[in-house]
C-alpha angles and dihedrals in degrees: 000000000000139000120231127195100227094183143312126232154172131052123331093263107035099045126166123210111213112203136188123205109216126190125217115213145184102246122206141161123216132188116217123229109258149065098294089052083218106203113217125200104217117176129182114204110255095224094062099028128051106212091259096052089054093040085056086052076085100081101191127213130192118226132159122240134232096274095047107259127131120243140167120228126171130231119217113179090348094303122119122234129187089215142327131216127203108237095193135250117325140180117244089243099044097046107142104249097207137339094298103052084047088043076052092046090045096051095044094052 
């Protein structure tokens, strides 16, 4: 968590200090098992997670497809997921949306 200014106002001896309060979270995307191949976007908030103890929030499993064949997928609040991918640290207010706003942030860096 940090704390921003946002301005100050009003005359020189009656000023206001105007704060925001930002979060700073543990970003990751994560497709959903199943035809639509639905993308998530899951954070974990950085003051109270390090980057491996969000990461092991992903618990994997290992199932075998239709065809036969072994794989490893992942369950997040009970939901199944064919992979994940950390995205990095991000600010509450400047969290990627989808793949576009992260391809933005990406090239912006």
């Amino acid at each position: 968590m940090r704390l921003y200014c946002r301005g100050i106002r009003g005359s020189p001896l009656n000023k206001k200090i105007y704060w925001e309060v930002i979060y700073i979270r543990h970003v990751f995307r994560a497709t959903r098992m199943g035809w639509e191949g639905k993308k998530d976007g899951i954070w974990f908030d950085a003051d109270e997670y390090s980057k491996e103890e969000a990461i092991a929030q992903f618990k994997p499993f290992e199932g075998i497809n239709k065809r036969g064949y072994p794989y490893t997928g992942y369950v997040y609040g009970g939901i199944k997921y064919y992979d994940f991918t950390y995205l990095g640290l991000f600010e509450n207010n400047k969290m990627p949306k989808n793949d576009d706003d992260y391809y933005k942030y990406l090239l912006n860096k």
